[in-house]
C-alpha positions as CSV (number, residue, x, y, z in Angstrom):
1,X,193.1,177.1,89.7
2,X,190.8,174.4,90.7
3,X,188.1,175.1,93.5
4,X,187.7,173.1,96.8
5,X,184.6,172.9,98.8
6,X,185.0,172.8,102.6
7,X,181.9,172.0,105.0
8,X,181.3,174.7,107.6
9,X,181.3,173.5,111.0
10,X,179.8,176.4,112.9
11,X,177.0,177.2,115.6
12,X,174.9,180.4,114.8
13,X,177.3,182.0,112.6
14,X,180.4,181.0,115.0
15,X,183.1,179.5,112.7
16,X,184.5,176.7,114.8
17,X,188.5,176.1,114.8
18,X,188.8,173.1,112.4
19,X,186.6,174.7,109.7
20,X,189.7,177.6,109.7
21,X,192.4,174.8,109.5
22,X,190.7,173.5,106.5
23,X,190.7,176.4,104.9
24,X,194.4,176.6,105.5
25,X,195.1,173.1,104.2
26,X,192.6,173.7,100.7
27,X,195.0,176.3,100.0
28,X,197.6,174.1,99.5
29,X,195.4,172.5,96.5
30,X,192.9,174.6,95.1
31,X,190.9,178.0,95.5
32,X,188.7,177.4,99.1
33,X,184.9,177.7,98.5
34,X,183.1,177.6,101.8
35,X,179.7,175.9,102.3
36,X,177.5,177.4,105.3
37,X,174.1,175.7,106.5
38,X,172.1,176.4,108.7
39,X,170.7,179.7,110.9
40,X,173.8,182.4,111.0
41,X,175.1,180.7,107.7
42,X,175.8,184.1,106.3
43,X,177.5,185.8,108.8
44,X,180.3,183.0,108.8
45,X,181.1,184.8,105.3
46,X,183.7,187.8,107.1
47,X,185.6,185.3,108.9
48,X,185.9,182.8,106.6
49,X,187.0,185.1,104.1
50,X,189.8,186.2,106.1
51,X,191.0,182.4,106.0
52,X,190.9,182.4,102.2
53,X,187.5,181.1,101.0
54,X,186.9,183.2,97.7
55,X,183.2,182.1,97.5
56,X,180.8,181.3,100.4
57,X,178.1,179.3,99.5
58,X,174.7,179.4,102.1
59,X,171.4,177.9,102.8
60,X,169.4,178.1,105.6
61,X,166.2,175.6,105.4
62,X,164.3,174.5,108.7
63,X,165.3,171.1,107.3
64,X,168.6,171.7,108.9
65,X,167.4,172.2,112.1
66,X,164.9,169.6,112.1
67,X,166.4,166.9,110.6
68,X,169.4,164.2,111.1
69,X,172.8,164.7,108.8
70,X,170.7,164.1,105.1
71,X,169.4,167.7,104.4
72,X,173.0,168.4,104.8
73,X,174.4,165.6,102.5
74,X,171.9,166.8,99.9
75,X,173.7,170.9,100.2
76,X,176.9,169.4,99.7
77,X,175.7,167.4,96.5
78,X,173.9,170.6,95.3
79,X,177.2,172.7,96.2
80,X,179.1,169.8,94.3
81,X,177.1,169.7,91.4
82,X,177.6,173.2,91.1
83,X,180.9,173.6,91.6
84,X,182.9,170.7,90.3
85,X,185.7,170.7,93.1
86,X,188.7,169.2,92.5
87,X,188.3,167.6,96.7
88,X,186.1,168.3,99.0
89,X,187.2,168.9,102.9
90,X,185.6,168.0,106.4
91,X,186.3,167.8,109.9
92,X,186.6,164.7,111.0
93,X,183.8,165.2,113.4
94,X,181.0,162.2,114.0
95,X,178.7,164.4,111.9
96,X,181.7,165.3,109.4
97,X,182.8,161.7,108.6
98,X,178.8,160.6,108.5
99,X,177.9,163.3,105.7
100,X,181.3,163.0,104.2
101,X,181.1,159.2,103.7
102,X,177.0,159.4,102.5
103,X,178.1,162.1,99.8
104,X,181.0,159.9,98.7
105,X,178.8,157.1,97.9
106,X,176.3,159.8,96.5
107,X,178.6,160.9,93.4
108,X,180.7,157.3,93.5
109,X,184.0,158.7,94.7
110,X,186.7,157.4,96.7
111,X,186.9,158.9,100.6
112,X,189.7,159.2,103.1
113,X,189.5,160.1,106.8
114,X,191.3,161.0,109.5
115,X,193.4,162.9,107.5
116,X,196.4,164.9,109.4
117,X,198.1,166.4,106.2
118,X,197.3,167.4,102.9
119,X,199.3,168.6,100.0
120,X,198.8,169.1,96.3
121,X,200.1,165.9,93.8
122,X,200.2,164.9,90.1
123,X,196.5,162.7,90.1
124,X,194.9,164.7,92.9
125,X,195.8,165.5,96.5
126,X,198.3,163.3,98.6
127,X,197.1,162.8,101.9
128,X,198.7,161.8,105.1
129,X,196.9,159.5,107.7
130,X,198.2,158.1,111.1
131,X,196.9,154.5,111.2
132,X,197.1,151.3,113.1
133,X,196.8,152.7,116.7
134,X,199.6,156.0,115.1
135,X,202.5,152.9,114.2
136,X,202.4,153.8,110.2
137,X,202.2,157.1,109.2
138,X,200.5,156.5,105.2
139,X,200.1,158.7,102.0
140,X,197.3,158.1,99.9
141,X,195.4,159.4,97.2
142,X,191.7,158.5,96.0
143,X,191.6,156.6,93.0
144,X,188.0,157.2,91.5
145,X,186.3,160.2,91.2
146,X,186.4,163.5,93.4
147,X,188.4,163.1,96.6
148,X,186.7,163.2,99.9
149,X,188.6,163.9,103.1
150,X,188.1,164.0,106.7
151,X,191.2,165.8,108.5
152,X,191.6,165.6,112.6
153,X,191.3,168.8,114.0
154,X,194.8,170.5,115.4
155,X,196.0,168.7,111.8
156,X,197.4,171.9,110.6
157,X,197.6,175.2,111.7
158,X,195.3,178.4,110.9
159,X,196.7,180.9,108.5
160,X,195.0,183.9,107.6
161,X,194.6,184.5,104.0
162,X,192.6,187.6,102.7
163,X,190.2,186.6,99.9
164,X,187.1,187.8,98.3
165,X,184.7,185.7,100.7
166,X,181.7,186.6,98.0
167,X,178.7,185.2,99.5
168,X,176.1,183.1,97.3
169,X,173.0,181.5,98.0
170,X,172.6,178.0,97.3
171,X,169.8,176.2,95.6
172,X,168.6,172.7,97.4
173,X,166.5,170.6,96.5
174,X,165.5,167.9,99.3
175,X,165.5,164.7,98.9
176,X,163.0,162.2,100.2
177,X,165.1,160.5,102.8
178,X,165.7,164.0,104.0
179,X,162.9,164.1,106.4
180,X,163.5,160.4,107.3
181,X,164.8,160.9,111.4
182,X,163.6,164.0,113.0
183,X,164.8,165.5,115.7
184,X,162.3,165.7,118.1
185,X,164.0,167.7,121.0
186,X,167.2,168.6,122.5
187,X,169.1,169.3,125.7
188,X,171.7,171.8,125.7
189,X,175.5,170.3,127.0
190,X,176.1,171.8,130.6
191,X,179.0,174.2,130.0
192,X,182.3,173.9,131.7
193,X,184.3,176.8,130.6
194,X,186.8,174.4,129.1
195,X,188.0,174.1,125.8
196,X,186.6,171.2,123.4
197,X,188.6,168.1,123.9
198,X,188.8,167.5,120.0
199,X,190.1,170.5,119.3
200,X,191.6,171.6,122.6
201,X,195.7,172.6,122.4
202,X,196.1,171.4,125.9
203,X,194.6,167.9,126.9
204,X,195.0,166.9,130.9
205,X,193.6,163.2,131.1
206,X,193.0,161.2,134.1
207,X,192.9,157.3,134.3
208,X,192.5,154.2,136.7
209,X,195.2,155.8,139.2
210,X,193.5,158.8,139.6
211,X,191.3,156.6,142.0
212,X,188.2,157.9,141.9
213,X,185.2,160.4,140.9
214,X,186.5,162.4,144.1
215,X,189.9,162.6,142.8
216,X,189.3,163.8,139.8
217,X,189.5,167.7,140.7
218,X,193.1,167.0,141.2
219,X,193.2,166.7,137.2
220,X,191.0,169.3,136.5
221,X,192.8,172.3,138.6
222,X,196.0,171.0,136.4
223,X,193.6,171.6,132.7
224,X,191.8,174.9,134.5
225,X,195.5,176.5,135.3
226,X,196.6,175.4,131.9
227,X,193.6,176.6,130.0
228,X,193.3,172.9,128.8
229,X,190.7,170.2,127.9
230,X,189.9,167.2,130.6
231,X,190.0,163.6,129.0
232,X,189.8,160.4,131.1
233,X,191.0,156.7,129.8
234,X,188.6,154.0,129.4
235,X,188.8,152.5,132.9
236,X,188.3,155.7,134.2
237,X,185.2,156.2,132.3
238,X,184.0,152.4,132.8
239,X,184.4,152.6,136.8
240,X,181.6,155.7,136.5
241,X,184.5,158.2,137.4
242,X,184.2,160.4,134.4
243,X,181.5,161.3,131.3
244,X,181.9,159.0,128.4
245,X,181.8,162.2,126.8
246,X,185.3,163.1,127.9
247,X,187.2,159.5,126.8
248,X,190.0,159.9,125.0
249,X,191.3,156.4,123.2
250,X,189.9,154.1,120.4
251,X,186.3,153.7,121.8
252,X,185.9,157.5,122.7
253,X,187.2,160.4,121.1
254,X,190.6,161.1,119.3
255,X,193.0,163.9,120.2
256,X,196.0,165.5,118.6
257,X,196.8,168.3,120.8
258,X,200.4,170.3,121.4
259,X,200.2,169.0,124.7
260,X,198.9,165.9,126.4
261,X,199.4,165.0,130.1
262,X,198.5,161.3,131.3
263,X,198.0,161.2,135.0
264,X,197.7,158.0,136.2
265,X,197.2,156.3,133.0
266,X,199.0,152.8,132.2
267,X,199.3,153.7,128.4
268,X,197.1,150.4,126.9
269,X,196.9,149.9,122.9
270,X,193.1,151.2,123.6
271,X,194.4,155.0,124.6
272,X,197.3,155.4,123.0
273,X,195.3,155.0,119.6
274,X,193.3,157.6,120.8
275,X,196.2,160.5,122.0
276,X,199.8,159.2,120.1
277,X,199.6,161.7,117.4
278,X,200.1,164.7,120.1
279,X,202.9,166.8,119.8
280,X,204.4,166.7,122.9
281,X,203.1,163.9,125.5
282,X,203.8,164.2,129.1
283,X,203.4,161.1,131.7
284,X,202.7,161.3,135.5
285,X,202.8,157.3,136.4
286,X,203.7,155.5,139.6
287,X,204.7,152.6,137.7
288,X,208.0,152.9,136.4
289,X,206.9,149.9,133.9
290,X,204.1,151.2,132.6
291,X,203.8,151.3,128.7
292,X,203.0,154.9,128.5
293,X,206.5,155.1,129.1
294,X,207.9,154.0,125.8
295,X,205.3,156.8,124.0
296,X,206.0,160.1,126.2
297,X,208.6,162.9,125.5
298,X,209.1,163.8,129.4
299,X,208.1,161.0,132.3
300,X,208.0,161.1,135.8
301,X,207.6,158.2,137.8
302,X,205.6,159.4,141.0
303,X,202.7,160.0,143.1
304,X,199.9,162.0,140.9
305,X,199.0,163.4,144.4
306,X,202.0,165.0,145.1
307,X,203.3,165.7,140.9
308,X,200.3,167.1,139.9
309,X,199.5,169.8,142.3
310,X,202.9,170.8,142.6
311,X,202.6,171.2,138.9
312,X,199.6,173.2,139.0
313,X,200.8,175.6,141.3
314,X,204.3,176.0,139.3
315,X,201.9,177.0,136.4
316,X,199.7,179.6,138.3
317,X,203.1,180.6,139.8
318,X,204.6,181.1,136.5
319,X,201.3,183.3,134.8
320,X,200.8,185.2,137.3
C-alpha cells in the first residue's frame, strides 16, 4: 500500500488534536508516515503510533527554532524525496497551509486546502471542501503531481489504530533561503484555560449585541461551564471588545465545532463563512429577523442577558 506523509503539528513532543485526525483520514488512502520537527520530535513517536503512523520520521535542527516556516518546507521535501507519498496531509493551520503551499510549488504539484473529507479514488484521493462562504460542498482531486492537502481541524474524527510507529531520523539539508527571516524573540500567549478555538468541540461567540468589553463575561461563564472555546464576530472585535485573536468569520479564524452558540450575533455573509460548517449551531438573537436565523438548528429570539445565564446555570445544574 502506498505511503502518506502527514506534518506533525506538536509543541515539545505534545501531539496536537488535528495531527491525530490526519492520521485518521491517511488511513483511508495509504499507510501514515509521520514527520516530527523540532525539540520533543521523538517523543511524539508513542502516540502517534497508536493513531496508525507505521514510520515516524524526525529532525531536530536549531533551524527550526530559529527560523520562519522554510527550514520546515525543506524536511518535508527531504521526507518527500525519500519517501515518494502517494499525498501528503496538513492541518490547515496559518503555518500548515504556508509550508504546504511553498512545498507544492517546490516539487510542481497541485494543492488543495481547507479540506473537510478525504477518501481514497481511482487517480488519487477525492477530497471534499466547503466553499463559497459553506453554499457548495465540492469534490476534487489534484491533477498534476503528488496531492497536497490542508484539512480543517474537527474534519474527521480520531480513531486509534495500532501500528509500528518505527522512528527514523531524517536527513536535511538546508537551503539558503532557510535562514532568510529569523526569529528574533518571542512572547508567550497568556493562558486562559480554554480550549483552542480552531480545534475547540464547543465554540460560545459573542457579537455587536453583547454590548460591550464589560459584557463579555456573560459569554464566557456560558464557554467556561461548557468546557468550550470563546469566539467574537467582527464588530465585536472592531469596537475593541474582544482579541482579534478570538474572531471567528472570513477575516479571522475558521471553526467547525459540534457545537456553536451565537449570542448576540446578526449572522452577516462575513461570520457565517467563518462558523457554517459546525455541526449543530445554536442562536441567542433579539432580532427575530436576523439572518442567523435561516443558518441555526435551534433559535431563540430573546434577551442574551436573561437566555444566557439561565443557560449557564441549567448546564452547571445539569453536571453537577
Amino acid at each position: 500500500m502506498a505511503e502518506v506523509l502527514v506534518y506533525v503539528d506538536h509543541v515539545d513532543g505534545a501531539v496536537r488534536k488535528p495531527t491525530l485526525e490526519l492520521l485518521t483520514l491517511a488511513r483511508r488512502v495509504g499507510e501514515p508516515v509521520a514527520v516530527a520537527l523540532g525539540a520533543g520530535a521523538e517523543n511524539t513517536a508513542s502516540v502517534l503510533a497508536e493513531h496508525g503512523a507505521v514510520r515516524v520520521l524526525t529532525a531536530d535542527a536549531s533551524e527550526f527554532a530559529d527560523y520562519l516556516v522554510v527550514p520546515k518546507v525543506d524536511a518535508l521535501q527531504a521526507a518527500y524525496e525519500a519517501v515518494s507519498p502517494a499525498a501528503v496531509l496538513f492541518p490547515s493551520s496559518a503555518e500548515g497551509k504556508e509550508i504546504a503551499a511553498r512545498l507544492a510549488v517546490r516539487i510542481g504539484s497541485g494543492i488543495i486546502t481547507d479540506a473537510v473529507d478525504l477518501e481514497a479514488g481511482e487517480g488519487g484521493p477525492v477530497v471534499t471542501q466547503s466553499v463559497f462562504a459553506a453554499a457548495f460542498t465540492t469534490r476534487s482531486r489534484v491533477s498534476k503531481g503528488t496531492p497536497v492537502i490542508t484539512v480543517k481541524p474537527n474534519s474527521a474524527a480520531v480513531e486509534a489504530a495500532s501500528a509500528a510507529g518505527a522512528v527514523e531520523g531524517l536527513s536535511v539539508s538546508f537551503s539558503e533561503q532557510a535562514r532568510g527571516t529569523k526569529v528574533v524573540s518571542r512572547t508567550p500567549r497568556e493562558s486562559t484555560g480554554r480550549p483552542e478555538l480552531t480545534e475547540a468541540a464547543i465554540v460560545v461567540s459573542g457579537g455587536r449585541g453583547v454590548g460591550g468589553a464589560e459584557n463579555f463575561p456573560v459569554v464566557e461563564a456560558l464557554a467556561d461551564s461548557l468546557g468550550a472555546a470563546v469566539g467574537a464576530s467582527r464588530a465585536a472585535v472592531d469596537a475593541g471588545w474582544y482579541p482579534h485573536t478570538n474572531q471567528v468569520g472570513q477575516t479571522g479564524k475558521t471553526v467547525s465545532p459540534q457545537l456553536y452558540i451565537a449570542a448576540g450575533i446578526s449572522g452577516a455573509i462575513q461570520h457565517r463563512a467563518g462558523m457554517q460548517t459546525s455541526k449543530t449551531i445554536v442562536a441567542v438573537n433579539k432580532d427575530a429577523e436576523a439572518p442567523i436565523f435561516d443558518l441555526v438548528d435551534y433559535g431563540v429570539v430573546g434577551d442574551l442577558f436573561e437566555v444566557v445565564p439561565q443557560l449557564t446555570e441549567e448546564v452547571k445544574t445539569r453536571k453537577g
